[in-house]
N, C-alpha and C positions, 0 to 999 in steps of 0.2 A: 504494500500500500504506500501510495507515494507519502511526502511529507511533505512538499512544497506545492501550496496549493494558489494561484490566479485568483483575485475578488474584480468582479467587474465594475467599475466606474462610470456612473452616466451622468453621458455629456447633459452640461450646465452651462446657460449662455451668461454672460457678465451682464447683459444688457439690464437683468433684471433690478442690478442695482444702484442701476442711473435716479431713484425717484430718492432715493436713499441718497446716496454719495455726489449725487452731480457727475454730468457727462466727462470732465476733465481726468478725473480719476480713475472714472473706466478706460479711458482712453490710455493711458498710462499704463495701466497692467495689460492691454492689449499689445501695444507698441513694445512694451517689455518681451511678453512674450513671442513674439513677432522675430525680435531680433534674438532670442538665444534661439527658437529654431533654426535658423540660420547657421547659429557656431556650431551646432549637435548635429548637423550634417547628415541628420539619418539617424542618429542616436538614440535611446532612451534613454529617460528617469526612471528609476526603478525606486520603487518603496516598498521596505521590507517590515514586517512586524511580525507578533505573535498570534494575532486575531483579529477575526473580521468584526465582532460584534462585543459589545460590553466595552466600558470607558471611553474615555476622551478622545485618544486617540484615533480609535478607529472610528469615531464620526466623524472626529476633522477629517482623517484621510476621506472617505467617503467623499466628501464634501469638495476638500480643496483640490482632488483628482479631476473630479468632475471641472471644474470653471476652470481648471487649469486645462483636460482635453478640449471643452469649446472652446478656450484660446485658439486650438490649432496644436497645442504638444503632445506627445507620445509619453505620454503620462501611463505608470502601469504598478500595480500593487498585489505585491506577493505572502502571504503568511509563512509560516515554518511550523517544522512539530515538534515534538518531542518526548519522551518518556514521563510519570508523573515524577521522577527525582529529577529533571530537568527543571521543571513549572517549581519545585520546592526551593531548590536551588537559587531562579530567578526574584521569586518571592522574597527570599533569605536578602539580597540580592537590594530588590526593593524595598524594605525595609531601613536596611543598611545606608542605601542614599538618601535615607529620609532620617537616618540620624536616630534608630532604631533596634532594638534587639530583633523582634520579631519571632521567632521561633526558636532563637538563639545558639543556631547550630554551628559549626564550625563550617569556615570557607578556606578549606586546606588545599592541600594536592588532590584529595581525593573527592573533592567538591568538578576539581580543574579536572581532572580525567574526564568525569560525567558528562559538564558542561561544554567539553571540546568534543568530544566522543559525538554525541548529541548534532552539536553543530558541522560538526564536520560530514556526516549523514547529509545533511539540510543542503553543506557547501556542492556537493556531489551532483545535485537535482540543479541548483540554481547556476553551477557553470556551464550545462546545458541550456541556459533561457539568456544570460547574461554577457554579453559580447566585448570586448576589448575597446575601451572608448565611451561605453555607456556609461550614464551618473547613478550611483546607486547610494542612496537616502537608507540608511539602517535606523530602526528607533529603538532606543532602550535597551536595559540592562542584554535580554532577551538577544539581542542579535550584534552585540558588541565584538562577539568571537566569531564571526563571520567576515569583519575587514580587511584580516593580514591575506585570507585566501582569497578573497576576491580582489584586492588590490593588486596581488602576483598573479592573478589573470588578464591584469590591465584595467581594469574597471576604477571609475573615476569616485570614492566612495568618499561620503558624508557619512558622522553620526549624531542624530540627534536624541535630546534626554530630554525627558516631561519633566523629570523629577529630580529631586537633592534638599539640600539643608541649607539656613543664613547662617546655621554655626555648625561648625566643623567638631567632631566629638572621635572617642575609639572606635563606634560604628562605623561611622562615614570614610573616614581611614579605611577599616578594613573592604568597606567595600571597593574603594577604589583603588588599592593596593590591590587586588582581586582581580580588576577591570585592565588592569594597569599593561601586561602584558599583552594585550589585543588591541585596546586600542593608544597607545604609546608609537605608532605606525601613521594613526590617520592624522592628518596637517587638517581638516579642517572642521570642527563640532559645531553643535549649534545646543543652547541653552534658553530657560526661559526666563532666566532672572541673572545678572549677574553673579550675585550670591551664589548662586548655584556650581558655577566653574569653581573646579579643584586647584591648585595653587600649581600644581606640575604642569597643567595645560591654560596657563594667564601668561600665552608668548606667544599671544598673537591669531594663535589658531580657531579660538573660542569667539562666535558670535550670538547675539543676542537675540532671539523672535518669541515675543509673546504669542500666546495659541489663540484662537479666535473661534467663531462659531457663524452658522450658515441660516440667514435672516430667513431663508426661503424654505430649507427642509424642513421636513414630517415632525422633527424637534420642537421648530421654533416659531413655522406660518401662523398668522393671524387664525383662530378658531371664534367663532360667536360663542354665546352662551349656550345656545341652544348644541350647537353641537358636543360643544365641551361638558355639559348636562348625560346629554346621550352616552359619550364616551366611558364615561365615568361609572355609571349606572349599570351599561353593559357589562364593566370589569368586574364589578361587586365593589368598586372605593365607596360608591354614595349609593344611599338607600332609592328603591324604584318602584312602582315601576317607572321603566323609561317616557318621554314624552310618546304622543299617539304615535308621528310620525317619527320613523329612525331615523336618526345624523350622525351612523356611523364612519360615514366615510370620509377622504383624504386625500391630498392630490399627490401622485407618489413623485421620485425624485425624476422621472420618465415622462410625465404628466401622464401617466395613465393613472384610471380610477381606482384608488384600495379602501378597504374596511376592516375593522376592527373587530375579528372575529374570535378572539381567544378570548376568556376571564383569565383573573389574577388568581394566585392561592393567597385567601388572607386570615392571617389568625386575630380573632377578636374574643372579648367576651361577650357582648349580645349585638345590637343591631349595628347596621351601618349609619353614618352619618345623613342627616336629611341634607337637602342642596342649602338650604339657610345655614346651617352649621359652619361656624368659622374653623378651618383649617391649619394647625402648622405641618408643615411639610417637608421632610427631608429626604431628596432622592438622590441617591450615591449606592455604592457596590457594597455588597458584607465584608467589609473589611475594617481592621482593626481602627485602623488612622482614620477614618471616616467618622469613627468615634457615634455612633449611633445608639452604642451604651447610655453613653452620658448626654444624648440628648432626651433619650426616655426620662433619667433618672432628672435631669435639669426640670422637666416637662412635670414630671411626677411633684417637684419643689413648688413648682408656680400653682398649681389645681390647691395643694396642702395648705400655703404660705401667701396665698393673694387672693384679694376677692376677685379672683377670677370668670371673667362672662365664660358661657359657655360656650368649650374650644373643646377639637379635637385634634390630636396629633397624630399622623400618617408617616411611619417608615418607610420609604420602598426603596427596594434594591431589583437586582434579575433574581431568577428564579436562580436558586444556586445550583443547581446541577444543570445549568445550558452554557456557563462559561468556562473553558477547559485549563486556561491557564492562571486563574484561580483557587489553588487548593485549599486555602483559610476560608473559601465563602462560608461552608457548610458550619463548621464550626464556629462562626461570629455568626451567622442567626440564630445558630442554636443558644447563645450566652444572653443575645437581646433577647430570645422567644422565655428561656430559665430567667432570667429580671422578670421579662412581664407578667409571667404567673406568682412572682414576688411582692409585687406592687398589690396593695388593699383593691379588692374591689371597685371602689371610690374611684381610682384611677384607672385600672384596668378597662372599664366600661368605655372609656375617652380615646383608646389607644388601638391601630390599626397598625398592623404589620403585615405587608403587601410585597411578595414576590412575582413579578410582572413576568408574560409572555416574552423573551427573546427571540422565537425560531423566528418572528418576520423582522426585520430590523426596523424598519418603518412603522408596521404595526408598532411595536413597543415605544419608539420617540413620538408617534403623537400621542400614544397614553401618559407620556413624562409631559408631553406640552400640556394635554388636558388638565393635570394635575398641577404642576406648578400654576397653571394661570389662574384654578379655582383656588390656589393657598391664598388665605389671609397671611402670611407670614412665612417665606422659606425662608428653613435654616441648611448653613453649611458650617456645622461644630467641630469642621477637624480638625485632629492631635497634629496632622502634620498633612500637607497641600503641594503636588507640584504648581498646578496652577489656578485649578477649579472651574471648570466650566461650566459644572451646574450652577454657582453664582450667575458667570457671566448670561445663560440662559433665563434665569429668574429675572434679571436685570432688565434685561430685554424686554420682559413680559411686562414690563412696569411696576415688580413686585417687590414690597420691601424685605431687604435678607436682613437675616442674623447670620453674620458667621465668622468665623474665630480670626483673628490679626496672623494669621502662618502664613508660607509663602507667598504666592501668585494671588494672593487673596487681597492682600495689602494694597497691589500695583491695580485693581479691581476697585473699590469700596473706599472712599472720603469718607473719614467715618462721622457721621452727625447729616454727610451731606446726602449721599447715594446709598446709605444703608449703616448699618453700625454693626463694630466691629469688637469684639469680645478680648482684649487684650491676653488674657489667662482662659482658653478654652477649659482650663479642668474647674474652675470659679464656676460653679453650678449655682449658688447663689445668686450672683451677677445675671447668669443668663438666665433665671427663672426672673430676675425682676425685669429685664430687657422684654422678653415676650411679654410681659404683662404690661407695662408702658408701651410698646408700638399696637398690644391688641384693643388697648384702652383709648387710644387718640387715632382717630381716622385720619384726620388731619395729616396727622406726623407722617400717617402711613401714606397718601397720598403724596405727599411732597416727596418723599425719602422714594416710594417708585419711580415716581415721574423725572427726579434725576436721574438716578438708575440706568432708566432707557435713553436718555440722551446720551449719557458717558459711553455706551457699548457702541451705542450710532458713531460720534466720533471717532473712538479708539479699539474696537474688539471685533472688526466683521471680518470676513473671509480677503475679501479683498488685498488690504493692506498685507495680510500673511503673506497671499502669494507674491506680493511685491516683494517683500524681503525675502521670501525662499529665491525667487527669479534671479536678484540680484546677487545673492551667494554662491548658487549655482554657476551663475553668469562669467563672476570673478574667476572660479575652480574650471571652469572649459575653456577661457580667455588664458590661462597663466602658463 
């Protein structure tokens, strides 16, 4: 069974976000792109990851593939596989850039065996697809050990990282001391924060691009009520029946027409939320740093400790057995699922833990837009943050976030102004009085969205991304 598998990207025109950005700007990533076809001669981009579906990542990709093949580039996206001591490995891995124990296993020689073994398989398939002269964009920990081989193939190879730490600790060391011997080769990375670059690659190699997000897909398009009522209803997040007439559907990234055909698994104690019922909401992966622990237990403080109106709070992640290179999912819902039968009654009643359909990728991102758009309040409480783009998607939405001062989260969120920001995410305290001051003042909430979606409009659309990817590229085929 092969392990290197093709994700198709559909063409996306830029046109669309002329009403948004102004003609100039499109014209600009157009013209951009125009002329590095030209220097690639026939060449591809190639982008490699470890999945097509679940995080950040592989929606950007989706996304920025797409507007980058209706530019006109030969834009092309590859996954890899691996064994599950691979994925543990990597995870160990991720952690570690994020300044983490994690699992706390040792990243020995015999970690190195695994993970070269592993990728070296992966190298085998993809020297077959990958030609001498082509640009090949690796992301994260996951595909770091794949440079030195494909570099002595000829290929023109980028690595870029979602993730890392603003402080350097014995974890972060060990990770990159780990990393060190693979990619100590590639001359040219790409980071999302300064912070984030290691002190041995601050010589010049190391560029900066924030991650952005795609105003027009299944994630992010404008929904009415009505539909986002329907959607919701369907899944089982809000109590039903549905309106008369169904609004399950969605314009996919193809424009052909999808619907929303699957339910959620959700554990609750009694009903679901009626559609009046005010919402907090946090949707992120079962993972540790996501901290979804402590926004129950936050969530549980503010019901206890404030006179609290009546609110519900919605966890939702994937379903943890649809994403493959995640082996912690399973075990971080079973520890939020063990709290919530912890939590009094009282609380419990208010509390929704929601594992969403992934097998359609589309289906699943407008059930995340339905949701966020219906939250009175999204939070994002992480322990630790490459960049966070369920923020920047909430933002979008006009919705005010809670979420923690960690990474990419900072360069996101004026705090007071476009949303506030939790200095001490483990201040459970703090955050139980924050949700209750923004569920308490419409006002504040109003103002603090509607900044929000301006800042993302300026600074966070797809656009702008592929500008600075073009132009990094552009440098490395030019040199």
């Amino acid at each position: 069974m092969p392990l290197v598998h093709e994700v198709q990207a559909q063409i996306r025109s830029l046109e669309r976000f002329v009403p948004l950005l102004g003609q100039p700007a499109v014209d600009e990533a157009r013209n951009l792109a125009r002329w590095l076809f030209e220097r690639l001669a026939g060449g591809v981009i190639w982008n490699v990851n470890s999945t097509a579906v679940g995080g950040g990542v592989a929606e950007m990709l989706h996304s920025l593939l797409g507007y980058a093949r209706g530019a006109g580039l030969d834009v092309r996206w590859l996954t890899i596989g691996g064994s599950p001591d691979f994925f543990r490995i990597t995870k160990r891995l991720h952690h570690a850039l994020h300044g983490e124990r994690g699992d706390g296993s040792p990243l020995d020689e015999a970690e190195h065996a695994v993970y070269a073994s592993n990728l070296c398989h992966n190298a085998v398939e993809l020297r077959e697809l990958i030609r001498p002269g082509d640009v090949v964009l690796l992301h994260d920990p996951q595909t770091a050990g794949l440079a030195p081989t494909l570099l002595a193939a000829g290929a023109r190879v980028l690595w870029r990282c979602h993730i890392g730490a603003d402080e350097t600790n014995d974890d972060t060391e060990l990770g990159w001391r780990f990393l060190a011997r693979y990619l100590d080769v590639v001359r040219v990375m790409i980071f999302s924060r300064e912070t984030y670059v290691p002190a041995r690659y601050r010589d010049g190699r190391a560029s900066i691009i924030q991650p952005s997000i795609d105003a027009f897909s299944a994630k992010n398009i404008d929904l009415d009520d009505l539909t986002v009522r329907s959607i919701l209803v369907h899944v089982g997040i809000l109590e039903g029946p549905p309106p008369p007439s169904p609004h399950y559907g969605f314009s996919r990234s193809d424009d052909t027409p999808g619907r929303v055909e699957r339910s959620a698994d959700i554990v609750r104690l009694g009903r679901a939320p009626a559609w009046e019922t005010p919402l907090v909401v946090q949707v992120s992966r079962w993972d540790p740093l996501k901290d979804m622990l402590g926004v129950l237990r936050g969530f549980s403080a503010m019901v206890e400790n404030h006179a609290a109106p009546d609110v519900d709070l919605v966890l939702a992640g994937p379903n943890v057995r649809a994403v493959a290179d995640d082996p912690e999912g399973p075990a971080v819902f079973d520890s939020v699922y063990r709290a919530f039968l912890e939590e009094p009654p009282a609380v419990r009643v208010h509390v929704h833990l929601a594992m969403l359909p992934t097998a359609d990728v589309e289906e699943n991102a407008v059930i995340v837009n339905a949701l966020q758009r219906h939250a009175a309040i999204v939070v994002q409480k992480s322990l630790h943050e490459g960049f966070g783009l369920t923020v920047t998607e909430a933002m979008w939405k006009a919705r005010p976030v809670i979420a923690s001062a960690v990474g990419g989260i900072q360069d996101q969120i004026e705090d007071g102004v476009s949303g506030v920001l939790l200095r001490d995410p483990n201040d459970l305290d703090t955050f139980a009085g924050e949700l209750h001051r923004v569920l308490a003042d419409r006002a504040l909430a109003e103002r603090l969205g509607a900044a929000a979606r301006e800042r993302v409009r300026q600074r966070f659309l797809g656009v702008r991304h592929l500008v600075q990817y073009g132009e990094i590229i552009g440098r490395l085929v030019a040199a």
